[in-house]
N, CA, C and O atoms as a MOPAC input file, in Angstrom:
PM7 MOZYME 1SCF
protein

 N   -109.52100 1    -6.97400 1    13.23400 1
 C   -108.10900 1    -6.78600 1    12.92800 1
 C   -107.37300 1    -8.09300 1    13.19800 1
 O   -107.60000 1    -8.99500 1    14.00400 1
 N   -106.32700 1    -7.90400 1    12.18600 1
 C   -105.63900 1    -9.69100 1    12.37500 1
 C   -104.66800 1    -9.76900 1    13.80300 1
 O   -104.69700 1    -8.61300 1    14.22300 1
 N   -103.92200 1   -10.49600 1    14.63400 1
 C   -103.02900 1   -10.87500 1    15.43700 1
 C   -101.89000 1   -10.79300 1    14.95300 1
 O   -100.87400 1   -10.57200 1    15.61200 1
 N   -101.96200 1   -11.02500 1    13.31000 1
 C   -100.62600 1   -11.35000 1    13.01500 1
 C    -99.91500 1    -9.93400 1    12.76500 1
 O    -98.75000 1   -10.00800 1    12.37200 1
 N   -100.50000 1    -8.55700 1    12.95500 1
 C    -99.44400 1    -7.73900 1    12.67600 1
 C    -98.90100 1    -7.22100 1    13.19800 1
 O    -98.71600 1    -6.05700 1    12.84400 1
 N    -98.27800 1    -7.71900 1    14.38800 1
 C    -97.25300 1    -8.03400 1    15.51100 1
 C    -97.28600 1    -9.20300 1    15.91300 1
 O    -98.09500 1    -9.63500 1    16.73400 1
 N    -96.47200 1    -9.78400 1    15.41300 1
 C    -96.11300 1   -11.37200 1    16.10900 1
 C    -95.35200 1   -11.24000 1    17.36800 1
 O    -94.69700 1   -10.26600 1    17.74000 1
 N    -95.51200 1   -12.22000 1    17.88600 1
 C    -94.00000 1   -12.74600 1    19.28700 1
 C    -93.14900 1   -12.08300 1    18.93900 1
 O    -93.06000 1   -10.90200 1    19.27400 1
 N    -92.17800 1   -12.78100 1    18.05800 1
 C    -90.94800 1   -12.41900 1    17.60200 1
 C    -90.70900 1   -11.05700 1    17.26000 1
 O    -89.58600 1   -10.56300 1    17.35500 1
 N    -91.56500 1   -10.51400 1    16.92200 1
 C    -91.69400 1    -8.88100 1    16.05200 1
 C    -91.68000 1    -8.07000 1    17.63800 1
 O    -90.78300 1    -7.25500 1    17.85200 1
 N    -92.61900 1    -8.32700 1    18.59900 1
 C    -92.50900 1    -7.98700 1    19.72900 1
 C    -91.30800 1    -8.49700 1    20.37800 1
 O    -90.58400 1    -7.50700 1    20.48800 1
 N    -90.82000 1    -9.31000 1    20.77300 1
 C    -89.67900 1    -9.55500 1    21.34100 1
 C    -88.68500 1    -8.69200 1    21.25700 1
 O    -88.09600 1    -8.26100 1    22.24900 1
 N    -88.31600 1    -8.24900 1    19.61100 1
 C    -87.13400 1    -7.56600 1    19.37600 1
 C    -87.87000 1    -5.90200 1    19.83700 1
 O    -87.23300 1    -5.39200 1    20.75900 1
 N    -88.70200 1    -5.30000 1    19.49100 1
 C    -89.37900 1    -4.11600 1    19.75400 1
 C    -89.32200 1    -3.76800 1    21.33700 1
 O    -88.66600 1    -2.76600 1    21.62000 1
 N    -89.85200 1    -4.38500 1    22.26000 1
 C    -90.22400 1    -4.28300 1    23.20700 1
 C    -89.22100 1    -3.95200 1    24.66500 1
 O    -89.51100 1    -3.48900 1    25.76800 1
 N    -88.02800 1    -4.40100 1    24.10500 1
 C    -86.91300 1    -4.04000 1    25.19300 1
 C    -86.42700 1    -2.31800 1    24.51100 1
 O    -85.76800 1    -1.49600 1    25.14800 1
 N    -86.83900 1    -2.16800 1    23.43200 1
 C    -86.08100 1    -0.67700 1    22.76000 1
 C    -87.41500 1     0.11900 1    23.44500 1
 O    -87.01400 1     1.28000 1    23.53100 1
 N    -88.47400 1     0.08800 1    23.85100 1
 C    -89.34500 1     1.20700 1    24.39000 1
 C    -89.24200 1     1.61000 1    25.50300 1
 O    -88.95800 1     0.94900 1    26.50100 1
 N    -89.53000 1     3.06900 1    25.40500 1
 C    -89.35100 1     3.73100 1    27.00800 1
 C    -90.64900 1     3.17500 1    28.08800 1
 O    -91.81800 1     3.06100 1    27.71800 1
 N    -90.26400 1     2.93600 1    29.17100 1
 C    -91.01100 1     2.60800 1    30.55000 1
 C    -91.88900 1     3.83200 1    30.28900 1
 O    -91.54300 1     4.93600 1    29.86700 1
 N    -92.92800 1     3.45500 1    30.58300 1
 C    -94.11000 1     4.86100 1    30.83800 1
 C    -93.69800 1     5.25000 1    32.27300 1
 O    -93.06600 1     4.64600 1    33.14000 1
 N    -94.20500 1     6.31900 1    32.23000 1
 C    -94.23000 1     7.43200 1    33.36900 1
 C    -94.59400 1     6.79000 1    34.49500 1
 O    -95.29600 1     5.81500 1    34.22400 1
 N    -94.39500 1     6.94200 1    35.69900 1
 C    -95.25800 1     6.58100 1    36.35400 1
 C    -96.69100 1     7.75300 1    36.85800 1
 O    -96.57900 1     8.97600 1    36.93800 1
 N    -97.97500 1     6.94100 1    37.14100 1
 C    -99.08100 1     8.54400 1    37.43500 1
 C    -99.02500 1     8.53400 1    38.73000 1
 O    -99.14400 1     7.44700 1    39.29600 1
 N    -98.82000 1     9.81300 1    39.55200 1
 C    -99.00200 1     9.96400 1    41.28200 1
 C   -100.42800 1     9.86500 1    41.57900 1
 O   -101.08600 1     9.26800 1    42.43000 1
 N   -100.73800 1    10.77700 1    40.43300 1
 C   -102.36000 1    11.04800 1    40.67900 1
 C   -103.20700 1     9.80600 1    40.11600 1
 O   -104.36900 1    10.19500 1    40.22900 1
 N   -103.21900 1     9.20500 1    39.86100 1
 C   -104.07200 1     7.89000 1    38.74900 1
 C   -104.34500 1     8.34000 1    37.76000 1
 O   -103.41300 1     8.74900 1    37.06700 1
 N   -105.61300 1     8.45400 1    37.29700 1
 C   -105.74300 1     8.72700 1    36.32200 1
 C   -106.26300 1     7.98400 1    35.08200 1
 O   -107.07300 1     7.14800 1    35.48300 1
 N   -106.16300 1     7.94300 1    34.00000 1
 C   -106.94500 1     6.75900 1    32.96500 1
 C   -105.87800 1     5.71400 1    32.87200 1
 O   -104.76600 1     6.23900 1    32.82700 1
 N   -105.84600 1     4.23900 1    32.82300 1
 C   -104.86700 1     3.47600 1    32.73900 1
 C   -104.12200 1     3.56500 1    31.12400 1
 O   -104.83200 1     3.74700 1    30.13500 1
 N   -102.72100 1     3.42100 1    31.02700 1
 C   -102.18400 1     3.70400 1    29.97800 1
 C   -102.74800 1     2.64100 1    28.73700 1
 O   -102.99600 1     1.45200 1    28.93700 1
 N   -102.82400 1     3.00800 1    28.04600 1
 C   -102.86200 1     1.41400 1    26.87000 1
 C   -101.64200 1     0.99200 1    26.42100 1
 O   -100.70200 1     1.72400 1    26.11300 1
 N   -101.69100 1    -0.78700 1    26.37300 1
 C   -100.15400 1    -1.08900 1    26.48200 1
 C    -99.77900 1    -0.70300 1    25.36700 1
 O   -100.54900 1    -0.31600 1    24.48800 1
 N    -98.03700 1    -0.78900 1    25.23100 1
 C    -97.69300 1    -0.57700 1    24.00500 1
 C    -97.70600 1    -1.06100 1    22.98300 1
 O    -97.42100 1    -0.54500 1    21.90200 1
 N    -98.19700 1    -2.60600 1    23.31700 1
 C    -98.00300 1    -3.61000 1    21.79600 1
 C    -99.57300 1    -3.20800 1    21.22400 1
 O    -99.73200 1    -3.45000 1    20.02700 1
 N   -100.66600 1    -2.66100 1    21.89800 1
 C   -101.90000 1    -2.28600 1    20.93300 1
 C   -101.74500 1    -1.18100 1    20.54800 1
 O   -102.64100 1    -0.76600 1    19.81200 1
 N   -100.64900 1    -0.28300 1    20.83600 1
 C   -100.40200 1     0.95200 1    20.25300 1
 C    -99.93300 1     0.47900 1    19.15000 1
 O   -100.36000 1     0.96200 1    18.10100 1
 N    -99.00700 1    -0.50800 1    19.11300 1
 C    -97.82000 1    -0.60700 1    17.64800 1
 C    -99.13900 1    -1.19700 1    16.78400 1
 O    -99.28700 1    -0.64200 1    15.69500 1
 N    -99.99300 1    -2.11200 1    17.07600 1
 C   -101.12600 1    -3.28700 1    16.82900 1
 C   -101.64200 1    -2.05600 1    15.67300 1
 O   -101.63000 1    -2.16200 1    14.44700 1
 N   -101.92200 1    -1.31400 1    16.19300 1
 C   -102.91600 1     0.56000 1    15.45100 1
 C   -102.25300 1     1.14100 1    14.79300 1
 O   -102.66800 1     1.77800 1    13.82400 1
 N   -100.89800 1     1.06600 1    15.19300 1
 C    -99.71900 1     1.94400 1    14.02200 1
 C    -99.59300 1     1.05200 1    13.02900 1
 O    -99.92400 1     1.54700 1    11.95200 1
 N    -99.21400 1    -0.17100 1    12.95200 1
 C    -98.79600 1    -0.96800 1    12.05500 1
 C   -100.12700 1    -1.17100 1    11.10000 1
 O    -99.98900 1    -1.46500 1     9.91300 1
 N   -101.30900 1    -1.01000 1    11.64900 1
 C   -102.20500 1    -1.05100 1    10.57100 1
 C   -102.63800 1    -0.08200 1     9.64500 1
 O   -103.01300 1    -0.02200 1     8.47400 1
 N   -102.42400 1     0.72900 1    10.71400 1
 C   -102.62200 1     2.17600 1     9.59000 1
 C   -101.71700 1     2.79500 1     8.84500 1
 O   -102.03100 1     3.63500 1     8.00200 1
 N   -100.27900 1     2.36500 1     9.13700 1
 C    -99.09000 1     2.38800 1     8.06000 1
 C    -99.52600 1     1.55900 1     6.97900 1
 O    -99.48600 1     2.05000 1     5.85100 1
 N   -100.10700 1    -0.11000 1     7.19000 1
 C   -100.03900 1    -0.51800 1     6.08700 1
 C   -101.17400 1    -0.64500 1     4.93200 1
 O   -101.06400 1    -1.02500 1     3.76700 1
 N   -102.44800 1    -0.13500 1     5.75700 1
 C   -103.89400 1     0.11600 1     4.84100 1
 C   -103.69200 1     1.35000 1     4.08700 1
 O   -104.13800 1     1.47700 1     2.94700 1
 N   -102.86100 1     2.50200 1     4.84500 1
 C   -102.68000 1     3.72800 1     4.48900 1
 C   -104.53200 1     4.51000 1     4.53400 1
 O   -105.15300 1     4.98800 1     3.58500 1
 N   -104.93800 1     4.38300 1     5.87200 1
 C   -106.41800 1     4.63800 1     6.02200 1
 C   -106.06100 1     5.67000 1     6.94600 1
 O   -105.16400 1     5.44100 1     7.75700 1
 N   -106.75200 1     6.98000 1     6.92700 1
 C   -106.80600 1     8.53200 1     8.21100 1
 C   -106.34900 1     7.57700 1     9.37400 1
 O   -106.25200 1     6.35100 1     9.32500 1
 N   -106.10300 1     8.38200 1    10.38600 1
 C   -105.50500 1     7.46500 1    11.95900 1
 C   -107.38200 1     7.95400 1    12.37400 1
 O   -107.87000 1     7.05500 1    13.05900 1
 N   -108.26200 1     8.94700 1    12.13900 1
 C   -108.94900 1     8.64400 1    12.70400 1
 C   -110.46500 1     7.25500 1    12.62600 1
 O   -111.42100 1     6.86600 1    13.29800 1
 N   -109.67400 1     6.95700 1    11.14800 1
 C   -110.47400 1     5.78600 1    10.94900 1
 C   -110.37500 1     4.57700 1    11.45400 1
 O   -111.21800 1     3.72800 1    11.16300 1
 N   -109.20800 1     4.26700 1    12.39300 1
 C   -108.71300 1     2.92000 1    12.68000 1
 C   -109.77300 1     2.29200 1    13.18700 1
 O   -110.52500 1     3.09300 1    13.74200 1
 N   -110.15000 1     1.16900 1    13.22700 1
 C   -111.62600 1     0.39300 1    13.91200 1
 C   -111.30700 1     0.20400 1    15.19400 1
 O   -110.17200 1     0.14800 1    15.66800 1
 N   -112.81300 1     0.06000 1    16.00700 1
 C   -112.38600 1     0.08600 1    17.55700 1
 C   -112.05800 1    -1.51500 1    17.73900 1
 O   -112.34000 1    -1.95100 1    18.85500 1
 N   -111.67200 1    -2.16700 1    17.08800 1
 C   -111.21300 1    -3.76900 1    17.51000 1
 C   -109.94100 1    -3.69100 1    17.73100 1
 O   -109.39600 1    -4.69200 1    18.19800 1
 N   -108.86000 1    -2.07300 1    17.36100 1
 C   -107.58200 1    -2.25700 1    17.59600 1
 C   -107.55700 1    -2.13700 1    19.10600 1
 O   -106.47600 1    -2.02300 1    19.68300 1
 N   -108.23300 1    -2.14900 1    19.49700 1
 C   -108.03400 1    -1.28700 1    21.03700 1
 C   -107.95500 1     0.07300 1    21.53700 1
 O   -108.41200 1     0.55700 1    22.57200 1
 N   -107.21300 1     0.64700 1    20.49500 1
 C   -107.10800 1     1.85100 1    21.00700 1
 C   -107.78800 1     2.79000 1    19.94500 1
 O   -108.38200 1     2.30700 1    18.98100 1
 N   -107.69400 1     4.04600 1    20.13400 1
 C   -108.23600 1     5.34100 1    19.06100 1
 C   -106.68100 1     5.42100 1    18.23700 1
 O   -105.64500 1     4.78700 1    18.43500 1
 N   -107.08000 1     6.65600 1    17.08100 1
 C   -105.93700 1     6.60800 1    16.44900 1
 C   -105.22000 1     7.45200 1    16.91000 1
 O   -103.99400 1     7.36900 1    16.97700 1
 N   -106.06100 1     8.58700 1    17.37400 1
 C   -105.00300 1     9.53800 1    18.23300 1
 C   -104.10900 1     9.14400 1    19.20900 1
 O   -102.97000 1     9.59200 1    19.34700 1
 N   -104.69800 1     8.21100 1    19.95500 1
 C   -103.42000 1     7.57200 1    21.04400 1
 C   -102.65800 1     7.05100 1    20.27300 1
 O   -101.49700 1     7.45800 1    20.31400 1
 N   -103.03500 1     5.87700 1    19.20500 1
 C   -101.63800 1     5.78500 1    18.33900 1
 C   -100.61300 1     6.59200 1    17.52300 1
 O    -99.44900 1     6.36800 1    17.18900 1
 N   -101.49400 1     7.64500 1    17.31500 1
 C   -100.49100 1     8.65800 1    16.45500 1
 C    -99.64500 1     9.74300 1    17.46200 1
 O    -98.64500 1    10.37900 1    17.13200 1
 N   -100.33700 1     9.77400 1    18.79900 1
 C    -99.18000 1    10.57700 1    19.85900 1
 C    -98.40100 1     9.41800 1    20.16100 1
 O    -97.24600 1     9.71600 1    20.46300 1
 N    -98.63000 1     8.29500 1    20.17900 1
 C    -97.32800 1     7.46400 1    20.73300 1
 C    -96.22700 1     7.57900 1    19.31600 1
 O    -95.14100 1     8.13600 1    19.15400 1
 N    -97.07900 1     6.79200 1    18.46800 1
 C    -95.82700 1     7.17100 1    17.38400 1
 C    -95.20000 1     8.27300 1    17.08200 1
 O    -94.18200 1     7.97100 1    16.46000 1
 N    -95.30800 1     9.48600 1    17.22100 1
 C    -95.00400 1    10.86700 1    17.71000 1
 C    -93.77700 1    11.19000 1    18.46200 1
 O    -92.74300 1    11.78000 1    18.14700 1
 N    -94.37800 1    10.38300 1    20.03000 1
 C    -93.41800 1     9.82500 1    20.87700 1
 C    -92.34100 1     9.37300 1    21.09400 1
 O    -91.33300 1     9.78200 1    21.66900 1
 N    -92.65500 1     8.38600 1    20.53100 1
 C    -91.19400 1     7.40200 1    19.92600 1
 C    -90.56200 1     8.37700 1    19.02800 1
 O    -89.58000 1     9.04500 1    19.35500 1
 N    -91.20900 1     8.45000 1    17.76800 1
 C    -89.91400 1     9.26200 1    17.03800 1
 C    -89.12500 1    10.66900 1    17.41900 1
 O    -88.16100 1    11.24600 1    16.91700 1
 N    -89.99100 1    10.94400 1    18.54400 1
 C    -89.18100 1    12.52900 1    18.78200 1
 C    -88.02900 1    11.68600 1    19.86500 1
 O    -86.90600 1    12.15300 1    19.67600 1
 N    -88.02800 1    10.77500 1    20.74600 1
 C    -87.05600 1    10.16000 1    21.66800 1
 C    -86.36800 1     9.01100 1    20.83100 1
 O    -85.83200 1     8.20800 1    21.59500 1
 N    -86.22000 1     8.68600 1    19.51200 1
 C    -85.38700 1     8.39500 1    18.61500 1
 C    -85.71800 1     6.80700 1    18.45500 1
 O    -85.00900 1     6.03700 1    17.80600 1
 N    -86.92300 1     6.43200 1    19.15900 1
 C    -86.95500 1     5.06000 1    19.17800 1
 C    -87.32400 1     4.24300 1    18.05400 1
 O    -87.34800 1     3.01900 1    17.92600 1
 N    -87.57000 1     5.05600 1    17.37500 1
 C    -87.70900 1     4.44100 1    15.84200 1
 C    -86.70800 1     3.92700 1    14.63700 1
 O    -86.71200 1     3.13500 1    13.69400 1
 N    -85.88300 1     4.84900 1    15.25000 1
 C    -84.43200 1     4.57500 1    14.71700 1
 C    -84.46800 1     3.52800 1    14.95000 1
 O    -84.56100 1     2.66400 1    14.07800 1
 N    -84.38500 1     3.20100 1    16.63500 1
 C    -83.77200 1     2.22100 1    17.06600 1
 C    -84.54300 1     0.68700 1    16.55700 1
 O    -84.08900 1    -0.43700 1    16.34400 1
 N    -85.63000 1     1.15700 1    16.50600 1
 C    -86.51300 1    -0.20100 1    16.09400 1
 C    -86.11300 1    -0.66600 1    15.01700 1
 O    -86.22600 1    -1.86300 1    14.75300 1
 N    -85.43800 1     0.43100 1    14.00200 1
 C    -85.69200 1     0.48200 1    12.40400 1
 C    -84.04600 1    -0.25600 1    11.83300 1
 O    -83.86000 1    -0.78900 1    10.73900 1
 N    -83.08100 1    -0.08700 1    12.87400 1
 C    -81.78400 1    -0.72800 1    13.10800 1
 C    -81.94600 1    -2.02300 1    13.76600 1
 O    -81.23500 1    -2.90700 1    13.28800 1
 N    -82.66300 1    -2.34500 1    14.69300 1
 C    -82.88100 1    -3.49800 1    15.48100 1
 C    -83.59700 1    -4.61700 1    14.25300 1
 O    -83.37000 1    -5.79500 1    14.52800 1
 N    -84.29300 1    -4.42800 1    13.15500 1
 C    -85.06000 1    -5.15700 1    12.51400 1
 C    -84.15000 1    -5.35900 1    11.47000 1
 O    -84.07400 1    -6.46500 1    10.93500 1
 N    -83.32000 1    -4.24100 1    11.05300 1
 C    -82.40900 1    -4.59100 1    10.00300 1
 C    -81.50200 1    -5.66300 1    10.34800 1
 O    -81.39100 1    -6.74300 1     9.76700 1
 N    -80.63300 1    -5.09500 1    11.72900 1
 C    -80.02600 1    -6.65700 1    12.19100 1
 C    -80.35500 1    -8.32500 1    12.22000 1
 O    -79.77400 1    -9.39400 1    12.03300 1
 N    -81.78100 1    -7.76200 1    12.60900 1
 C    -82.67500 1    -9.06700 1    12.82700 1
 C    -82.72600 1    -9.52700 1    11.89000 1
 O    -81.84800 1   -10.39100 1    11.88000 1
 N    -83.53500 1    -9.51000 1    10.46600 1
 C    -83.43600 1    -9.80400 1     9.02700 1
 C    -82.15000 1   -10.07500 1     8.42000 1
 O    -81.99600 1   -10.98600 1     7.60700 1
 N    -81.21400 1    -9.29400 1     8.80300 1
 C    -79.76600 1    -9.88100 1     8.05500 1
 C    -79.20000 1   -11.35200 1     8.50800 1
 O    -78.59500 1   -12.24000 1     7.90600 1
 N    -79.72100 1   -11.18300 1     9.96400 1
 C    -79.14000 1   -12.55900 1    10.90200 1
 C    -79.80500 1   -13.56500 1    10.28600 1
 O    -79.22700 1   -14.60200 1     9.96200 1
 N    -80.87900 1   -13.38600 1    10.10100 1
 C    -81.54100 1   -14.60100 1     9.52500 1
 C    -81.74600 1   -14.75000 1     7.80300 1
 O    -82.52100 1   -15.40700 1     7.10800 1
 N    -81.01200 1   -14.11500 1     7.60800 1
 C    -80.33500 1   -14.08900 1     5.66200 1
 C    -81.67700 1   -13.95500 1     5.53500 1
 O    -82.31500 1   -14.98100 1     5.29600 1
 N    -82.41900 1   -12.62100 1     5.67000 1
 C    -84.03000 1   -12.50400 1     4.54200 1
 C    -83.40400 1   -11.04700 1     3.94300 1
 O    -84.08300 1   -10.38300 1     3.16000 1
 N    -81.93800 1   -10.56200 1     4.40700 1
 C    -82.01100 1    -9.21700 1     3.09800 1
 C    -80.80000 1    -9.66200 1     2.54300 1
 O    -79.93400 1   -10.29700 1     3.14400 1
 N    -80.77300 1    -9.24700 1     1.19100 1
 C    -79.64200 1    -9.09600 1     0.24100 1
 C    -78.76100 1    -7.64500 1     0.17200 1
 O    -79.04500 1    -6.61300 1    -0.43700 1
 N    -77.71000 1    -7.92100 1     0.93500 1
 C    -77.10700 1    -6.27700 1     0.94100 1
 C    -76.16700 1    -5.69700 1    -0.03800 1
 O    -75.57100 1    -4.63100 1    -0.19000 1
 N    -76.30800 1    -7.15400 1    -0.81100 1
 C    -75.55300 1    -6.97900 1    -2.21300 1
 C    -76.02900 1    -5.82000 1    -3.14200 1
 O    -75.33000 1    -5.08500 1    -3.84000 1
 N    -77.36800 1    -5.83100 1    -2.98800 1
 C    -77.74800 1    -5.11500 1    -4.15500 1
 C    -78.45500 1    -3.76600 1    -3.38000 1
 O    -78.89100 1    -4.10800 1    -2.28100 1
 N    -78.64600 1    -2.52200 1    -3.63400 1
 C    -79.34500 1    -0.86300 1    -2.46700 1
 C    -79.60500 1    -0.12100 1    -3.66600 1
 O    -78.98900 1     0.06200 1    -4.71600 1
 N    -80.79300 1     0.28200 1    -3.15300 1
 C    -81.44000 1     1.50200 1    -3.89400 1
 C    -81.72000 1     2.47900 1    -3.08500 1
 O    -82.36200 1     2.38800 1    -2.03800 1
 N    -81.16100 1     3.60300 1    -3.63500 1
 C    -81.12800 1     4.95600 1    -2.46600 1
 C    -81.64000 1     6.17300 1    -3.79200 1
 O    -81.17100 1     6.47700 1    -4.88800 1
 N    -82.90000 1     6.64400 1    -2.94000 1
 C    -83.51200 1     7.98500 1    -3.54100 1
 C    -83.75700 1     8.76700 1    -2.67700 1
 O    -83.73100 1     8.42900 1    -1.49300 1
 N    -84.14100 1    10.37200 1    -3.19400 1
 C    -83.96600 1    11.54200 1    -2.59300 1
 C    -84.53400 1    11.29700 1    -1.45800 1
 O    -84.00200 1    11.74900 1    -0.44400 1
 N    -85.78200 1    10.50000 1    -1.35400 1
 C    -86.32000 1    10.76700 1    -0.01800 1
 C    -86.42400 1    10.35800 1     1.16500 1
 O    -87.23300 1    10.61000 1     2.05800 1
 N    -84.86900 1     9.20900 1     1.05400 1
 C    -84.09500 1     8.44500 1     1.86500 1
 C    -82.10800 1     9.28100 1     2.43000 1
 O    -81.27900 1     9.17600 1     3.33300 1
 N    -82.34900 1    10.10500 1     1.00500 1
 C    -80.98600 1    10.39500 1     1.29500 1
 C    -81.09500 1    11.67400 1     0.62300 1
 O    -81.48600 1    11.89300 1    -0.52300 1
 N    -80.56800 1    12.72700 1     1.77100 1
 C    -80.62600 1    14.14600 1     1.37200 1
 C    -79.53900 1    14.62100 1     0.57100 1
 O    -78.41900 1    14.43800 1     1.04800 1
 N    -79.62200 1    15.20900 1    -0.58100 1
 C    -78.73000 1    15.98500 1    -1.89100 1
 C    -78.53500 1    17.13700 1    -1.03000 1
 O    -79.48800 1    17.73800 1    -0.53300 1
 N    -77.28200 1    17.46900 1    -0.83400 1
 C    -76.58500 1    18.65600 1     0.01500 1
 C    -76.28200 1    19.52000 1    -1.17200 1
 O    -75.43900 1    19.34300 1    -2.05100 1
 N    -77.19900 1    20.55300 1    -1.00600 1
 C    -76.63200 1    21.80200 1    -1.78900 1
 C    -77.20500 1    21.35700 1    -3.54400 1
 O    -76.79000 1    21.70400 1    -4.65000 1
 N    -78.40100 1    20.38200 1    -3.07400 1
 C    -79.32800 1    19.40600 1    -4.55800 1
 C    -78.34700 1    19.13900 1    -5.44700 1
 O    -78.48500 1    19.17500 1    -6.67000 1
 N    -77.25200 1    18.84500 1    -4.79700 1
 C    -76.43400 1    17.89000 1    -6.01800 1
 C    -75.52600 1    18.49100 1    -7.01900 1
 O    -76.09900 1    19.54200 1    -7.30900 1
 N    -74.52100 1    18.42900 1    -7.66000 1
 C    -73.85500 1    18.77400 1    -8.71500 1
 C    -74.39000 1    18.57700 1   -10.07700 1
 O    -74.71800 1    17.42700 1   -10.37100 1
 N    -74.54300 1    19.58800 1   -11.02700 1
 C    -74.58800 1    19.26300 1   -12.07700 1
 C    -73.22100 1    19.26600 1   -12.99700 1
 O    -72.10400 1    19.68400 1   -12.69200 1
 N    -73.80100 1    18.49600 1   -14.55800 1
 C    -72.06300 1    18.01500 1   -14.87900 1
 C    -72.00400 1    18.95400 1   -15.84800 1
 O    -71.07200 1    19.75500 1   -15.92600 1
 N    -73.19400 1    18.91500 1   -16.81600 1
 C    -73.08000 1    20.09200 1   -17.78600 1
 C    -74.35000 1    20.83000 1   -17.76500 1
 O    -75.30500 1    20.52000 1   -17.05200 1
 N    -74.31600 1    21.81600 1   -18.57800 1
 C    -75.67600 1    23.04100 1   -18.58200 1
 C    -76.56000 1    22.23600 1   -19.26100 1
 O    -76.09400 1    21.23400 1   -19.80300 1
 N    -77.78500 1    22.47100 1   -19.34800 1
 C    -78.34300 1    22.15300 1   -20.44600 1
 C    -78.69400 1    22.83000 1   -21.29100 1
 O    -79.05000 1    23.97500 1   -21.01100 1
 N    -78.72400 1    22.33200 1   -22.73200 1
 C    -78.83400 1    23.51200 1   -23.43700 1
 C    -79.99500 1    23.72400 1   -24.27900 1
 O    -80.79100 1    22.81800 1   -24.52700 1
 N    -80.10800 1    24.92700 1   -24.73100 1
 C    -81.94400 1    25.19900 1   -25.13800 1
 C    -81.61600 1    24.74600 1   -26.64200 1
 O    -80.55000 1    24.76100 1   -27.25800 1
 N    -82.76100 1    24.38300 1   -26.97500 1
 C    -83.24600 1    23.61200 1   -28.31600 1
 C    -83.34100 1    24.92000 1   -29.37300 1
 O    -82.80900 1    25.04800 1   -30.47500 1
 N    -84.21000 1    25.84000 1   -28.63400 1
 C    -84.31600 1    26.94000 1   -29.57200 1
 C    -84.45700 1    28.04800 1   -28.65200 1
 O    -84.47600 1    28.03800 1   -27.42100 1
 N    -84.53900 1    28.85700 1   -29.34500 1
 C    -84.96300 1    30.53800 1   -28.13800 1
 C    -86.46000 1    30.55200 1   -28.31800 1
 O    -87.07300 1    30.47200 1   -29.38300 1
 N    -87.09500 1    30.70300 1   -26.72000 1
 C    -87.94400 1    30.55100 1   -26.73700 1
 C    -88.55100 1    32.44200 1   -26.44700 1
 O    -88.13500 1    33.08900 1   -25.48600 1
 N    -89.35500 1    32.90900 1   -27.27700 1
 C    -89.75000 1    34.57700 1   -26.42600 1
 C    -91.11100 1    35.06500 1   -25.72600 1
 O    -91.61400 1    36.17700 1   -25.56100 1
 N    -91.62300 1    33.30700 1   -25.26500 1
 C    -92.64600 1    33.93000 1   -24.41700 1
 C    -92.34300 1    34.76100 1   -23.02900 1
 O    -91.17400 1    35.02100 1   -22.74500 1
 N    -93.08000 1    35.04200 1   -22.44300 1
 C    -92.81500 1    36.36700 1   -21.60600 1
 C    -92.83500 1    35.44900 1   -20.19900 1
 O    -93.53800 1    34.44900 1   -20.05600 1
 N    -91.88200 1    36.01600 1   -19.15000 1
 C    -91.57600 1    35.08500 1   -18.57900 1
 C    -92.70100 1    35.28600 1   -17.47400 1
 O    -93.28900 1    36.34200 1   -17.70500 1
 N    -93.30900 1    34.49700 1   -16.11100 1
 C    -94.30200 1    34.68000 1   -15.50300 1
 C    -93.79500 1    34.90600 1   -14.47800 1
 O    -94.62500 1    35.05400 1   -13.58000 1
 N    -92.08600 1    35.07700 1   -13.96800 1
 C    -91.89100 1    34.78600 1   -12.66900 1
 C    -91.45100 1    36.62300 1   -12.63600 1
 O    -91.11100 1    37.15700 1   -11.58100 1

């Protein structure tokens, strides 16, 4: 697996938005850090390969990566990552906010939207209906 899919910088901004792990009373197995968790998420977001296929060079299994990412998104930290990177990229002029494309599966149709007119049938159709 490459190094580069978390850089410094990519970590830098990430790494102050994550929650402190727990602490264990009892010990227990040592946690795996978080940047080889993201190291396993970020690859398997971008191969689009099962989480249980991830190779053991990420460090971790995929299941530990897919309960952390789990994790994070149920305690909202993804948001936060996902706002923190947008800032980051704008600061350094790599997005154009001039121009946005927004589809359904970014932005929810309340009540699926208004229609303007009916549509209308071409011909009468009298097959028998199945529903």
């Amino acid at each position: 697996m490459t190094p580069t899919l978390v850089p410094d910088t990519l970590w830098e901004i990430i790494e102050p938005l994550l929650p402190l792990p727990k602490p264990k009373p009892q010990g227990g197995r040592p946690r795996i850090p978080d940047r080889v968790c993201l190291k396993g998420i970020v690859f398997v977001l971008r191969s689009g390969i099962p989480w249980e296929m991830l190779p053991k060079e990420a460090g971790c299994s995929g299941m530990t990566c897919w309960r952390r990412l789990r994790d994070w998104q149920e305690a909202g930290i993804c948001d936060l990552i996902h706002f923190a990177l947008l800032d980051w990229l704008s600061r350094c002029s790599k997005i154009d906010w001039s121009t946005a494309v927004v589809d359904s599966c970014s932005i929810r149709a309340v009540f699926g939207g208004g229609r303007q007119d009916r549509i209308q049938l071409t011909e009468q159709n009298w097959a028998a209906s199945v529903i």
